[in-house]
C-alpha positions in Angstrom: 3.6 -12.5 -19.1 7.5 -12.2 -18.3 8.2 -12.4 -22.0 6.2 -9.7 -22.8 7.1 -7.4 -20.2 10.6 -8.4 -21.4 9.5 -7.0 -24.9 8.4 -4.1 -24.1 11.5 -3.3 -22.0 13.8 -4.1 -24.9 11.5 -1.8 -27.5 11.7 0.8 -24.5 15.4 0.6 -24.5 15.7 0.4 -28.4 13.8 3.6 -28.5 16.1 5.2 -25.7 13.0 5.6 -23.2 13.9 3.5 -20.9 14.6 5.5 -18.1 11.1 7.1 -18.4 9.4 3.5 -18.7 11.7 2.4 -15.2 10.8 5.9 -13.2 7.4 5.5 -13.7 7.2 2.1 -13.0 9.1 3.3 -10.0 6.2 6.1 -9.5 3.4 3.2 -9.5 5.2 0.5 -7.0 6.1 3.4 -4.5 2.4 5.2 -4.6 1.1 1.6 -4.0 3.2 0.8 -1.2 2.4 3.8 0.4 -0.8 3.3 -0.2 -1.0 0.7 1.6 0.6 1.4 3.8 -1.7 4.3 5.4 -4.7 1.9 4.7 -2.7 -0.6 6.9 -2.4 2.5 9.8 -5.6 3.6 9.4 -7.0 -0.1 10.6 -4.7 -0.8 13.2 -5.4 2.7 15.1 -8.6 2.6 14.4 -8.9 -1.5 15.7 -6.9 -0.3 19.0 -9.5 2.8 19.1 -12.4 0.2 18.9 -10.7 -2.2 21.2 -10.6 0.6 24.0 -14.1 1.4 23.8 -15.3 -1.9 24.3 -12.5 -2.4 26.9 -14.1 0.9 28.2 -17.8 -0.4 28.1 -17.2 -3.5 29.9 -15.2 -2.3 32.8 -18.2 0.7 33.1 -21.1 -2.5 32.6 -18.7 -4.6 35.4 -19.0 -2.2 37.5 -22.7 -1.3 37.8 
């Protein structure tokens, strides 16, 4: 797999589009880490949202 990413890197550069092949390749790792990154946000507020409810509903059931 490394040897024929290493191909196409020195066809890209042969052909002089290697700065377009490294951008995008750029592009994709940064729109995944991002990516995840708001997936990983999303869960944890919505895990400390669903924490306080039934932090919420046990005091209230405790209680009566």
């Amino acid at each position: 797999m490394i040897t024929f990413i290493l191909i196409l890197l020195l066809l890209a550069a042969i052909f002089g589009v290697l700065a377009v092949v490294v951008k995008t390749a750029i592009v994709i790792v940064l729109s995944i880490i991002l990516a995840v990154t708001f997936v990983m946000a999303f869960g944890y507020y919505w895990f400390r949202y669903r924490v306080y409810r039934f932090r919420k509903e046990f005091e209230r059931r405790a209680r009566g």
